[in-house]
N, C-alpha and C positions, 0 to 999 in steps of 0.2 A: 393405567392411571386415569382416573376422573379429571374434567375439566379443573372442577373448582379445587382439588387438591395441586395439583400442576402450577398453578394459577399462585396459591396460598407457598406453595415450595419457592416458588421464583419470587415473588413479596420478600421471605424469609431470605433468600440469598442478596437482592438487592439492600435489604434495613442491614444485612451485615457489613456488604461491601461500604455501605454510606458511614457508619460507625467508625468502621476500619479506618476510611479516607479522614474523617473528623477527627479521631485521633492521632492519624499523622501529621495534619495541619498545624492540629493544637501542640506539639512537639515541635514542631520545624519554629512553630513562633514563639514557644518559651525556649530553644535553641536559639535564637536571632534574638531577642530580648536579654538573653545572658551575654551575647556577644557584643550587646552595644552597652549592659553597664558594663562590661569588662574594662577598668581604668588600659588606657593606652601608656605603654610601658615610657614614651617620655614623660609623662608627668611626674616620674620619680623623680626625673633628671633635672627637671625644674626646684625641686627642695633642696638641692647641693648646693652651697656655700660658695660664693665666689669672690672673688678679693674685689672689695671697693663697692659692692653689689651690684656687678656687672652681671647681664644678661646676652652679650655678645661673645664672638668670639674676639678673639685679641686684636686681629685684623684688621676686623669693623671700630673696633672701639679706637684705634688711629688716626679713624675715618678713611683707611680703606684705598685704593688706587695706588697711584706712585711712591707718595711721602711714604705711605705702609708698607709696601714692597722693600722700599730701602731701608726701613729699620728693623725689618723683618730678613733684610737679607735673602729676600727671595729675587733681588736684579743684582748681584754681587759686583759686577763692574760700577752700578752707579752708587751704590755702597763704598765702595773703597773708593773713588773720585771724591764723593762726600766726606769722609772720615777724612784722607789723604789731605784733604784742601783742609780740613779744619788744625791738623795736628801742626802742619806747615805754617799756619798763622800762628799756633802755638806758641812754637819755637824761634819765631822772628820773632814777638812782643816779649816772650819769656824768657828765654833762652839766651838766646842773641842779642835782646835788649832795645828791638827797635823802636820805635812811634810809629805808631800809627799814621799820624799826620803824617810823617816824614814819608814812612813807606807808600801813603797813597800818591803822595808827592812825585817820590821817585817813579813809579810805575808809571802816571801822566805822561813824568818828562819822557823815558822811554817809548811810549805808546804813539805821544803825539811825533817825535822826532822821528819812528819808523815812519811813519807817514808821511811826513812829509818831504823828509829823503827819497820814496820807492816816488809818490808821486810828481815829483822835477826829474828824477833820474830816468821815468819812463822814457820821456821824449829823447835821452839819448842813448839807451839802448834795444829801440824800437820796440817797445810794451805797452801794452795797453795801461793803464792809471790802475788802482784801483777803485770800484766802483760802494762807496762807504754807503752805506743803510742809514734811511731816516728811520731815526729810533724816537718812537711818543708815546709814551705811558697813558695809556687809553682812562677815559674819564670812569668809567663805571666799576672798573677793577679797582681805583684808587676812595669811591665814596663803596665801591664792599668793605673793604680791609677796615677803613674809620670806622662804617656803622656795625660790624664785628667787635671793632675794639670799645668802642662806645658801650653796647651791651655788657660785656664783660666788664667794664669799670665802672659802671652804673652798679652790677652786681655788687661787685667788690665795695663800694660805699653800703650797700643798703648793708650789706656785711657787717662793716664797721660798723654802721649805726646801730647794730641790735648790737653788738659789744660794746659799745658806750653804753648805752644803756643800762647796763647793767640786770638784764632779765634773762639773759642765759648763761648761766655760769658756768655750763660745760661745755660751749663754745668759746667762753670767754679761757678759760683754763686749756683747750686745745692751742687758743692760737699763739698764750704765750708760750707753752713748753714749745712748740712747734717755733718760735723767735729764737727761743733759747736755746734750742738747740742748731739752729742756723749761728747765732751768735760766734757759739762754740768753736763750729766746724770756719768758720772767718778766721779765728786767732790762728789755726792751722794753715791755712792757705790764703793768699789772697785773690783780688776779686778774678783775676783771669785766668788763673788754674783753679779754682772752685766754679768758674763757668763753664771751659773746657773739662771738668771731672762730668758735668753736669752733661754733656755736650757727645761726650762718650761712653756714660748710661744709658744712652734714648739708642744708642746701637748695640748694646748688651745685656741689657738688663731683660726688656719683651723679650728678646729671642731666647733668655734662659727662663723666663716666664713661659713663655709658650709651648718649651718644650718639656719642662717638667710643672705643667699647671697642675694638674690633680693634689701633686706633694706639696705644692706652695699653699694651695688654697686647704688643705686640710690643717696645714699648721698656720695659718693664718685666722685659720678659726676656733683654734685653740687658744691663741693668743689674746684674741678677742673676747672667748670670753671669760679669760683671766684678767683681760682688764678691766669687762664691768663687773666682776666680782671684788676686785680692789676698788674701784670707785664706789659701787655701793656701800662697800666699810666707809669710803673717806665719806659719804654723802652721810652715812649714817651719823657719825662719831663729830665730824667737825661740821659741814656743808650746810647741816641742815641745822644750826646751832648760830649760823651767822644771820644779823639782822640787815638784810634785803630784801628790798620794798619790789615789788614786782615781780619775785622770783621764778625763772619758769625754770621747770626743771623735767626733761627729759620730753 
């Protein structure tokens, strides 16, 4: 074989191999281009419907730690001390018909009189006193809680003020059916067993939420939008027929 034929063969094998290797590249990068528009399979999970339009788990939405554990019934002992202690005061104010006053009264007198029986009687049955705790409600925990409550009732006004106002009437139409039907539920009960009914929903109600979420929040959004297909009738028919100055609407 000639030089320059040799020469021109090996040219011809090299321009193949470089084509070849160019063509692999240019596939591994429309291969890696298809894989990163590929939607990532949570983003479906994001379009589901969730009651209240929550984005957390139930948990979190508690805010998570102890309070959430005990209403979640994931610390069961301190679940049932909770419950137990609530049902128990129940049944003294309800039941049994006690006062309040009186009951907190009573437990003082008891409280302070152990006291101070164990602490005279030590000196004659040779025991030590007991040793009582200074107890002070630290300053910072107490200006939290105000400025917590503070925002919140700041909220609740600006609330009411757009309800006065009269510029959203489908806020203003939530909050009195939402009265009215508190109203209701008062003529049934009154205020201390509509608080403890209230009181032992916050320990059953998540946990049957959480554990059947999927089925709640699918008819939940059924619900919903059965209801803005009846308000659109009523917005259509009467709503938007009434004469209100500033109307916002939706």
């Amino acid at each position: 074989m000639a030089p320059g034929e040799h020469e021109s063969f090996v040219d011809k094998i090299e321009e193949k191999f470089h084509d070849h290797h160019t063509d692999s590249d240019s596939y591994s990068d429309s291969d890696d281009d298809h894989k990163k528009k590929r939607p990532p399979a949570q983003a479906t999970k994001s379009n589901v419907y969730r009651l209240f339009g929550r984005d957390q788990p139930v948990h979190k939405v508690l805010g998570g730690g102890k309070p959430a554990d005990i209403f979640l019934w994931r610390n069961k002992r301190s679940t049932g001390i909770v419950l137990g202690a609530g049902t128990a005061l129940w049944v003294f104010f309800e039941l049994l018909e006690y006062h309040f006053l009186t009951l907190v009264c009573h437990l003082l007198i008891l409280a302070l009189a152990a006291l101070f029986l164990w602490s005279n009687a030590s000196v004659f049955i040779h025991k030590s006193p007991l040793q009582i705790p200074h107890i002070a409600i630290p300053e910072e925990c107490v200006l939290e809680v105000v400025s917590a409550l503070r925002v919140e009732i700041n909220q609740a006004f600006v609330v009411l003020r757009e309800i006065g106002t009269g510029r959203d009437l489908k806020k203003f139409l939530t909050v009195i059916a939402g009265l009215w039907a508190i109203s209701v539920v008062g003529n049934w009960f009154n205020f201390l067993t509509l608080f403890y009914l209230f009181f032992v929903s916050l320990f059953t109600l998540p946990l049957l939420y959480e554990k059947n979420e999927d089925q709640v929040d699918a008819l939940a959004e059924k619900a919903m939008i059965e209801i803005k297909k009846q308000y659109a009738v009523l917005d259509a028919k009467v709503l938007s027929q009434l004469p209100i100055a500033g109307l916002k609407k939706d």
